[in-house]
Residue frames as qw, qx, qy, qz and C-alpha x, y, z in Angstrom:
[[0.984, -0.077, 0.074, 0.143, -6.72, 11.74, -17.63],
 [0.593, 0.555, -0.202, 0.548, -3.58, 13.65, -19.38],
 [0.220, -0.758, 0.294, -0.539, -3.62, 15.69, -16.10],
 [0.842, -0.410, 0.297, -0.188, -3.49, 12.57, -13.81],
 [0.969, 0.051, 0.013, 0.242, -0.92, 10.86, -15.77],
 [0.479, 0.732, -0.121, 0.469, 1.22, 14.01, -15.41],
 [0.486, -0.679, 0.471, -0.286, 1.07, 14.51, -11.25],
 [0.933, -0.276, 0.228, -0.030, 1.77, 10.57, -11.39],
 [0.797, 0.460, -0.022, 0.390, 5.03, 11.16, -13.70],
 [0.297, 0.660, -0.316, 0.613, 6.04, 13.53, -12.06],
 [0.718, -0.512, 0.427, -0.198, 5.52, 11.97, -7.81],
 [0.946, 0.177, -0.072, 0.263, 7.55, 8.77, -10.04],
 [0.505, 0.558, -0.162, 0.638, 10.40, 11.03, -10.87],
 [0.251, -0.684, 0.415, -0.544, 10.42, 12.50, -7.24],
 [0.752, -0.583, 0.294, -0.089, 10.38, 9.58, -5.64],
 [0.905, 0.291, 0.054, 0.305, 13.17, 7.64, -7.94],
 [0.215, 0.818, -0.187, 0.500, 15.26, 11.20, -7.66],
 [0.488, -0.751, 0.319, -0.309, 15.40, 10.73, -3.74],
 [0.207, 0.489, -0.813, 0.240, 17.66, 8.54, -2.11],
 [0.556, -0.077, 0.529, -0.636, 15.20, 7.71, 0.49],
 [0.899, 0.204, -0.209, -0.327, 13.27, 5.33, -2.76],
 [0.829, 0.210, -0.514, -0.073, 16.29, 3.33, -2.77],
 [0.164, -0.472, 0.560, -0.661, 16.91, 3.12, 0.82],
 [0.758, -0.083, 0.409, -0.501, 13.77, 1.36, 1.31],
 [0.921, 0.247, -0.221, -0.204, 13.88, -0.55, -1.59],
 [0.374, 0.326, -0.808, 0.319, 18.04, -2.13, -0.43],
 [0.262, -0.276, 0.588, -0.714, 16.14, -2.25, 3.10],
 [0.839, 0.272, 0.098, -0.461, 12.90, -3.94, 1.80],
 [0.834, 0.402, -0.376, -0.031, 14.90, -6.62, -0.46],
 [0.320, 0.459, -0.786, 0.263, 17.67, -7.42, 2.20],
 [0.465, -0.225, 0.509, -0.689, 14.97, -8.12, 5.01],
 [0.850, 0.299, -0.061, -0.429, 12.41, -9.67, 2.70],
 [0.815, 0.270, -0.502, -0.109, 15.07, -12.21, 1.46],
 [0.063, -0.324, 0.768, -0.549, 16.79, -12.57, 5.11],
 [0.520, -0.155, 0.553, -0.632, 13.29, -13.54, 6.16],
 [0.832, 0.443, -0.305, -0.138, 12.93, -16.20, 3.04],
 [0.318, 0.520, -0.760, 0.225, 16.58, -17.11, 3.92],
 [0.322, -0.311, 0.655, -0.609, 14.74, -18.14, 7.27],
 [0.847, 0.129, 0.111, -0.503, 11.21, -19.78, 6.30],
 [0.666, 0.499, -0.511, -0.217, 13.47, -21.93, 4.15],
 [0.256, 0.407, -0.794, 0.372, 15.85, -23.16, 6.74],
 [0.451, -0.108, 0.569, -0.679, 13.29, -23.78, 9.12],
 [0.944, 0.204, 0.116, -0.231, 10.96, -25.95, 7.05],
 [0.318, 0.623, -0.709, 0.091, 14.42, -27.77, 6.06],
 [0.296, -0.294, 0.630, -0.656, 14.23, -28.74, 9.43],
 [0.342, -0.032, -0.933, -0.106, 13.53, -32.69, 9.60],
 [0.174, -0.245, -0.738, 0.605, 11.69, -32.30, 12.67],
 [0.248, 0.074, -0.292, -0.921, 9.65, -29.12, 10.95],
 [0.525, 0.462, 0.669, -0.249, 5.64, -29.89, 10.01],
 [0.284, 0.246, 0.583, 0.720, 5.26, -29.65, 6.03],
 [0.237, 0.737, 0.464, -0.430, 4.13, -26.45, 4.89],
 [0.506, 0.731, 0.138, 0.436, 4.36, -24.06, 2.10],
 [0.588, -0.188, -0.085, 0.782, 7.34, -21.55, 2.07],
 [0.037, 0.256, 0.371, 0.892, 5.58, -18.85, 0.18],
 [0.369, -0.746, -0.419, -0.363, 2.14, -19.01, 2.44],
 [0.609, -0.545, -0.456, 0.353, 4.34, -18.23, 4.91],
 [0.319, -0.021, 0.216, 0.923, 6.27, -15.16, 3.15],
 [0.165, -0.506, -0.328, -0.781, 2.71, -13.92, 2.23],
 [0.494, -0.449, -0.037, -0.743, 1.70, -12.83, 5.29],
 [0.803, -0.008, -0.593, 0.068, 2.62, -16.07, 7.30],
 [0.646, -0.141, -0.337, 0.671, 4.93, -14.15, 9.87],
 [0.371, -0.828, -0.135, 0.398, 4.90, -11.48, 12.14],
 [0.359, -0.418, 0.342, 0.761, 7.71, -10.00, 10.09],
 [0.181, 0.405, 0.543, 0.713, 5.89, -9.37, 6.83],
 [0.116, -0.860, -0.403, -0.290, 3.41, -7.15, 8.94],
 [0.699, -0.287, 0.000, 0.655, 6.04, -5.59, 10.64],
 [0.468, -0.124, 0.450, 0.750, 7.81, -4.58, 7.89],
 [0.138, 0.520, 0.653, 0.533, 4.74, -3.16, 6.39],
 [0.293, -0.827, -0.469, 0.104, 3.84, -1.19, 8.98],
 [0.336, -0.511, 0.135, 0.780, 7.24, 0.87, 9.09],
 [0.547, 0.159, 0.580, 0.582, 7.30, 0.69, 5.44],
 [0.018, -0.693, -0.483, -0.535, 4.18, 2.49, 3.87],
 [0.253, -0.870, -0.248, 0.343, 4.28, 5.06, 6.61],
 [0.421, -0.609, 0.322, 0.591, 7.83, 5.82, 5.18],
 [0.293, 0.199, 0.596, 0.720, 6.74, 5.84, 1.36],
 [0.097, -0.801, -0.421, -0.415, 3.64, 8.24, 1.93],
 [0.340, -0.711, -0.388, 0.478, 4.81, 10.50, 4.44],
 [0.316, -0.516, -0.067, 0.793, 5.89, 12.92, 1.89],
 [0.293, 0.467, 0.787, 0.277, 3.48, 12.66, -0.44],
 [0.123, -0.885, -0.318, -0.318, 1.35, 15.96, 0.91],
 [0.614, -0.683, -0.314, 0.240, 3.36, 17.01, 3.40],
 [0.590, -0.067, 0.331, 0.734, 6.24, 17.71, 1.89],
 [0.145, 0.367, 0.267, 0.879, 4.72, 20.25, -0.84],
 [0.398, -0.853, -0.308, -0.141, 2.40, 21.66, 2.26],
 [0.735, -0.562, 0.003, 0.379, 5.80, 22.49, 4.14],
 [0.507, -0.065, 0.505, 0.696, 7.73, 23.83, 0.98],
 [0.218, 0.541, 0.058, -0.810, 4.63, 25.93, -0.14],
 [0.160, -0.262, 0.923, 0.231, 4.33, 23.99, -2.97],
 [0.109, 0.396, 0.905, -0.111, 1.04, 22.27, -2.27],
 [0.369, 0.763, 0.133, -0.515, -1.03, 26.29, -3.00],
 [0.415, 0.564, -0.329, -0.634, 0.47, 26.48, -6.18],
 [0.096, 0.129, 0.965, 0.206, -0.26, 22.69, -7.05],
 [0.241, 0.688, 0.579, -0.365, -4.31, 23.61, -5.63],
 [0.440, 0.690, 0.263, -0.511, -4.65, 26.33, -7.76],
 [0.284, 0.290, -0.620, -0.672, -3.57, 25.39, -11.25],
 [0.603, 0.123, -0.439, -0.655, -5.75, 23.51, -13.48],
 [0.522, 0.017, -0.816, -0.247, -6.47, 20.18, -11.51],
 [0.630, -0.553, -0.169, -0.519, -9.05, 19.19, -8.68],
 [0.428, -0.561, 0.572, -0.419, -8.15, 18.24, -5.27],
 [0.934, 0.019, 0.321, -0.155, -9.33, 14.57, -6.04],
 [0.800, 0.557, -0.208, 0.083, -6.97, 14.30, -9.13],
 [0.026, 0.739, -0.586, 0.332, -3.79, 16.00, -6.95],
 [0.594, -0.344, 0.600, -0.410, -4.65, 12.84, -4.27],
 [0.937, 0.054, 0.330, -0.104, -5.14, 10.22, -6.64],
 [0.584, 0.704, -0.392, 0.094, -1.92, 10.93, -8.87],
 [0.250, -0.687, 0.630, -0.261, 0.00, 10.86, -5.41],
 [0.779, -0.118, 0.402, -0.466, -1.65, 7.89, -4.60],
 [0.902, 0.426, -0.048, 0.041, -1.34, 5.71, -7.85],
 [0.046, 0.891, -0.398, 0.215, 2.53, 6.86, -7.48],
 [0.471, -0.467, 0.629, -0.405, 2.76, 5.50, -4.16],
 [0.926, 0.054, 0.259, -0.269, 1.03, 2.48, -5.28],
 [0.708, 0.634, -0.312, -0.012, 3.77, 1.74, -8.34],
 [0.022, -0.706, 0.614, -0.351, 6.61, 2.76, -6.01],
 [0.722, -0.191, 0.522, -0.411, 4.96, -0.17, -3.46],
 [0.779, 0.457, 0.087, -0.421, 4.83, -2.52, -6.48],
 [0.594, 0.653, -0.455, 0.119, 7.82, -2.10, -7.95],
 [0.104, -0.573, 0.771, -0.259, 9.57, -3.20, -4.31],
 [0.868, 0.026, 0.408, -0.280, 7.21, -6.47, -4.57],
 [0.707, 0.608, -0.114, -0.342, 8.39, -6.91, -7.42],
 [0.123, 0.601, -0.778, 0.136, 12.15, -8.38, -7.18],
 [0.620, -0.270, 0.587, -0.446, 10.37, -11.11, -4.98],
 [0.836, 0.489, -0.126, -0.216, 9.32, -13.12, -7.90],
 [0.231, 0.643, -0.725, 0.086, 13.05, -14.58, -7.42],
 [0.536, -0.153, 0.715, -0.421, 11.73, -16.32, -4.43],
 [0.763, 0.298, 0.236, -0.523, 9.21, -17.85, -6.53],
 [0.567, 0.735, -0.358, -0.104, 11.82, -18.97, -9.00],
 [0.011, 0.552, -0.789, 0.270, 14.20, -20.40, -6.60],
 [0.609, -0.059, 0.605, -0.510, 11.53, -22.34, -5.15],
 [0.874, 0.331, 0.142, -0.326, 9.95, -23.56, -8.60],
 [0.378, 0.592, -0.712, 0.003, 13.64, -24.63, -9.82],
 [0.092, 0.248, -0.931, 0.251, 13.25, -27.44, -6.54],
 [0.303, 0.372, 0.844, -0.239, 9.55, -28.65, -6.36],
 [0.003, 0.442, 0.651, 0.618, 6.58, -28.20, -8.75],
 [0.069, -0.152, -0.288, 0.943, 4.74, -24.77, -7.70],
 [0.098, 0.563, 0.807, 0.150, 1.02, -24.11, -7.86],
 [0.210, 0.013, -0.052, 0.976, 0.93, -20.76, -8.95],
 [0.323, -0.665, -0.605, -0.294, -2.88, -20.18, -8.47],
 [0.366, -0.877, -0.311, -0.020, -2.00, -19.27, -4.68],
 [0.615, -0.137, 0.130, 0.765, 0.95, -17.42, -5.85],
 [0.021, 0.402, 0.278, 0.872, -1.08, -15.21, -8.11],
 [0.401, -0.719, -0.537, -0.185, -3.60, -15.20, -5.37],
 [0.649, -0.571, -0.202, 0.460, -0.97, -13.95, -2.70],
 [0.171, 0.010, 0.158, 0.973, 0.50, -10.94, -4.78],
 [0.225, -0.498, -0.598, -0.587, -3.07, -10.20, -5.30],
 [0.561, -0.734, -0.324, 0.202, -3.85, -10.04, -1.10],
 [0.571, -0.312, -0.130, 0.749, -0.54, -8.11, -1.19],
 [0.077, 0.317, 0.530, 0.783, -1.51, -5.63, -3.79],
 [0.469, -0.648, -0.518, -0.303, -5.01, -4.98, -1.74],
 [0.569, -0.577, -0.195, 0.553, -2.93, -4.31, 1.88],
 [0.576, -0.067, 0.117, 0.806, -1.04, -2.37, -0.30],
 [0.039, -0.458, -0.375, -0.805, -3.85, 0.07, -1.59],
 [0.533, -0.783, -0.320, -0.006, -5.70, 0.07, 2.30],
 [0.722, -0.290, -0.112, 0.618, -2.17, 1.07, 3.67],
 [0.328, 0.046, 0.300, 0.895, -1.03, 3.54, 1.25],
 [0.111, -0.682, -0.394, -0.606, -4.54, 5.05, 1.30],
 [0.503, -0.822, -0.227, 0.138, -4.22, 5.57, 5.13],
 [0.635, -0.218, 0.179, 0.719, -0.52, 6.94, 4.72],
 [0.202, 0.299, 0.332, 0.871, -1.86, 9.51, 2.08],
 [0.326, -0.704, -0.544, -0.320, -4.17, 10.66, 4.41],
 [0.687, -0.581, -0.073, 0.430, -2.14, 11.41, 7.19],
 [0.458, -0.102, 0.277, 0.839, 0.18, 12.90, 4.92],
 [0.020, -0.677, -0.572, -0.462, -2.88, 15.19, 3.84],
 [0.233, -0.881, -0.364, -0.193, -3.44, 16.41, 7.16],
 [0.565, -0.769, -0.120, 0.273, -0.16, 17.37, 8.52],
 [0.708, 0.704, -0.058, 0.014, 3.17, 19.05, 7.00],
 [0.119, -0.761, 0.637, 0.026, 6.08, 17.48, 8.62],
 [0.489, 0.378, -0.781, -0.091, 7.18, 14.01, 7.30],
 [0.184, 0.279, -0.870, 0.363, 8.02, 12.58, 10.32],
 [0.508, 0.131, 0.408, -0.747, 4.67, 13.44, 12.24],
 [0.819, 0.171, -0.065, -0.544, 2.78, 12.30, 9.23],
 [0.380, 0.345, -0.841, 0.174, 5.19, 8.86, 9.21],
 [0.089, 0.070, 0.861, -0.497, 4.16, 8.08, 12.97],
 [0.661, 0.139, 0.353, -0.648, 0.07, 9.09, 12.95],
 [0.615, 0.355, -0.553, -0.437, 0.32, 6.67, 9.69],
 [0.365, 0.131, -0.882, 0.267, 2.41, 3.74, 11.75],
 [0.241, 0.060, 0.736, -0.630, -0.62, 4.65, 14.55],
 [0.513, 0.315, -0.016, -0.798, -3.45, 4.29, 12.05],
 [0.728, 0.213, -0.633, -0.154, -2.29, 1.00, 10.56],
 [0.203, -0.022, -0.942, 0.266, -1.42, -0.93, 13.66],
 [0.576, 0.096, 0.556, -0.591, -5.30, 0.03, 14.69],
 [0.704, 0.301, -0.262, -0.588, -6.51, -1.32, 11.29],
 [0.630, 0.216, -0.746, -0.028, -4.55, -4.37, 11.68],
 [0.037, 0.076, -0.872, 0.482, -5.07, -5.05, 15.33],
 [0.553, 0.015, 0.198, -0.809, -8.91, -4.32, 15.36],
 [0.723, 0.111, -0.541, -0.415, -9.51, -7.71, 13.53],
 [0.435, 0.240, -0.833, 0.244, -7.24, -9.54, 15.78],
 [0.241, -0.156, 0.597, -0.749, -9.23, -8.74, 19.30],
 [0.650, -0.121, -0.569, -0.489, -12.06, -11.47, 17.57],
 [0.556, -0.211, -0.800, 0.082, -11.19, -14.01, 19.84],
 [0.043, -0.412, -0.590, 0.693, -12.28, -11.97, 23.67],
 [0.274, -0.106, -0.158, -0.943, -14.96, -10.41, 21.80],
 [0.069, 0.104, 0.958, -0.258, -18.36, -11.27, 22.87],
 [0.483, 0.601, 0.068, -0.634, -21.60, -11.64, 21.04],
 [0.695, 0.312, 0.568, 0.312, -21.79, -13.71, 17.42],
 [0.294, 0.910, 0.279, 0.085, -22.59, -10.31, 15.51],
 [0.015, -0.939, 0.332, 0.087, -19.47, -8.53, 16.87],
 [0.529, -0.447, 0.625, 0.362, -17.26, -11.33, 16.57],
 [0.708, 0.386, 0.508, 0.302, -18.25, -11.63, 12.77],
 [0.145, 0.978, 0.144, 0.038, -17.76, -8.29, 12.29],
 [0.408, -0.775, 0.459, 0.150, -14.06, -8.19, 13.81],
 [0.863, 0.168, 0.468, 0.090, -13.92, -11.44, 11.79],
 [0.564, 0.672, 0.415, 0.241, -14.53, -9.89, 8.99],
 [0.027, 0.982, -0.148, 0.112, -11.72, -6.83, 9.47],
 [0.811, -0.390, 0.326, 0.288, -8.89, -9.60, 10.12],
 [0.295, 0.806, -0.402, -0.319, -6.40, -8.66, 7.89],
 [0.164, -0.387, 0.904, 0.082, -4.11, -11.69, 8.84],
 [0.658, 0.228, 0.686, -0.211, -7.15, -13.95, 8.07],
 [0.603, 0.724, 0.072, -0.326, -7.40, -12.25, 4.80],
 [0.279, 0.688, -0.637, -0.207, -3.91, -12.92, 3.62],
 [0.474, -0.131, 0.861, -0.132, -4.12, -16.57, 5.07],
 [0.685, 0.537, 0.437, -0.227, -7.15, -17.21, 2.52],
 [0.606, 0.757, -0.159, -0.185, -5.29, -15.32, -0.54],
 [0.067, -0.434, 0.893, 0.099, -1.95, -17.56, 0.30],
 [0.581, 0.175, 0.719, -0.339, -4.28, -20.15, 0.21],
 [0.026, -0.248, -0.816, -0.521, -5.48, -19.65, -3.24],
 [0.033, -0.598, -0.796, -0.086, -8.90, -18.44, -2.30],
 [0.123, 0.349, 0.157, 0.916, -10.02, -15.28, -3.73],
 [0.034, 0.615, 0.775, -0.144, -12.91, -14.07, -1.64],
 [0.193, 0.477, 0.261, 0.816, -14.60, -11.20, -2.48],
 [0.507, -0.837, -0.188, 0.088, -15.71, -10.08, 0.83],
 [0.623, -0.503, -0.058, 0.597, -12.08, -9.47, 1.56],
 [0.253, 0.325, 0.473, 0.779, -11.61, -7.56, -1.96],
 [0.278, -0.825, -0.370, -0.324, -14.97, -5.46, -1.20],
 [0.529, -0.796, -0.277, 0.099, -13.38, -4.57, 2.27],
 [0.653, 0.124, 0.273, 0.696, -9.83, -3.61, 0.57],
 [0.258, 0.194, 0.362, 0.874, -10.98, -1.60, -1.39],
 [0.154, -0.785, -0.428, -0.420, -13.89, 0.34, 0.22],
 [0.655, -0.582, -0.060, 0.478, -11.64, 1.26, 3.13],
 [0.546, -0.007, 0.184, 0.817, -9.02, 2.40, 0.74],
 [0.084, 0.519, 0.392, 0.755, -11.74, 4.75, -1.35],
 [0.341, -0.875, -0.342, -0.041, -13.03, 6.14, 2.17],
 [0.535, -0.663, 0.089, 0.516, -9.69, 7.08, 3.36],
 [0.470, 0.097, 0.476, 0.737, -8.84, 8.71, 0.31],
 [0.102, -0.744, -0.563, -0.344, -12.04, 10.52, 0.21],
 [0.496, -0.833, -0.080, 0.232, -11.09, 12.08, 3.82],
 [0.435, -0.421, 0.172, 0.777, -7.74, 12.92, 2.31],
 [0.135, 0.472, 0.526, 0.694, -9.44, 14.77, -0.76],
 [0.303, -0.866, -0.271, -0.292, -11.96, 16.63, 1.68],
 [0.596, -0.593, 0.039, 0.541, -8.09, 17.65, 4.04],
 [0.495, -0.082, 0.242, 0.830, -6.92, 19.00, 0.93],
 [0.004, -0.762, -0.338, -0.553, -10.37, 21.25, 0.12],
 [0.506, -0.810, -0.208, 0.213, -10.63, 22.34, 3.83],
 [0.510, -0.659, -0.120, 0.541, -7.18, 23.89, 3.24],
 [0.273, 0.531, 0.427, 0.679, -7.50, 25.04, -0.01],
 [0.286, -0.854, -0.406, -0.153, -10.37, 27.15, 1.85],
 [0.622, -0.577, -0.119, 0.516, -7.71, 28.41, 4.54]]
């Protein structure tokens, strides 16, 4: 555990060191509230149908999945790649800690980093509960769906960054790996068959955040979160023996 809380102190302190961290994060916070600035004005709008402002911010809009998709490609691409490219990555493999430990320090890292740019949002929430009476149930429910994207994402992104060692490369196969994960759900409706369309159903991503704005936790979607995340983590743990071997 002392050994895992040291690779994650010390991927913190590289990514806070870079410029690149607070790039995203001015980039992430000027979008994020631009697109808030919007939802707002729009339900304003007399003419508008009443909805929530916040189910729409979680996952409501084309722009929040967007924005995710560039994002996490552009916080894990240099996760592995970087200390594979720099040489780095052999003399990480052979001191004292296992291939799994090197992948899940990144990982957790990545996850904080990811966290910490959610975090600021919480303003929204504030701005919102200052002019109507907020039911924070599917508030905590909707950082909770975000949190979950955020560990399936970031677990494909640290793969990718596993198997290749230029940034950029591992950036794009990431941005191609997530728009299949998210688009595979979406092709429900022209599927055909009850069995495959429950199956696609059940891989909807956008459905899944709809439910956790919503307030409703399921644990199907949780189960599928997070067994996705530990498979694609697993494949980037068995990229970093294979070249250990090399």
């Amino acid at each position: 555990m002392r050994k895992l809380f040291a690779l994650v102190q010390r991927e913190l302190l590289a990514y806070f060191s870079s410029p690149l961290a607070y790039v995203v994060l001015t980039a992430f916070l000027f979008i994020n509230g631009y697109v808030f600035y919007l939802i707002v004005a729009f339900l304003n709008d007399p003419r508008t149908q009443a909805m929530a402002p916040l189910k729409l911010l979680f996952g409501g809009t084309i722009f929040f999945w967007l924005f995710l998709l560039f994002v996490v490609p552009v916080i894990t691409m240099r996760l592995l790649a970087e200390e594979r490219r720099t040489g780095t990555l052999e003399v990480l493999l052979t001191s004292p800690v296992s291939e799994g430990q090197v992948v899940a320090g990144k990982f957790i890292a990545a996850f904080v980093f990811y966290l910490f740019l959610w975090l600021p949002t919480w303003v929204y929430v504030w701005i919102l509960a200052g002019h109507a009476k907020i039911d924070f149930g599917p508030v905590w429910a909707g950082y909770l769906g975000i949190a979950l994207l955020g560990l399936l994402f970031l677990s494909v992104g640290t793969l990718t960054s596993a198997l290749v060692r230029n940034q950029i490369i591992a950036a794009i196969l990431a941005f191609a790996v997530l728009v299949v994960v998210f688009s595979i759900g979406l092709v429900e409706n022209i599927a055909t068959g009850a069995a495959l369309k429950g199956a696609l159903g059940y891989m909807n991503l956008w459905d899944h955040m709809d439910d956790f704005a919503k307030g409703i936790v399921d644990t199907r979607h949780i189960v599928y979160s997070l067994s996705l995340t530990g498979f694609f983590l697993f494949l980037a743990t068995k990229a970093l023996e294979a070249s250990k071997g090399r």
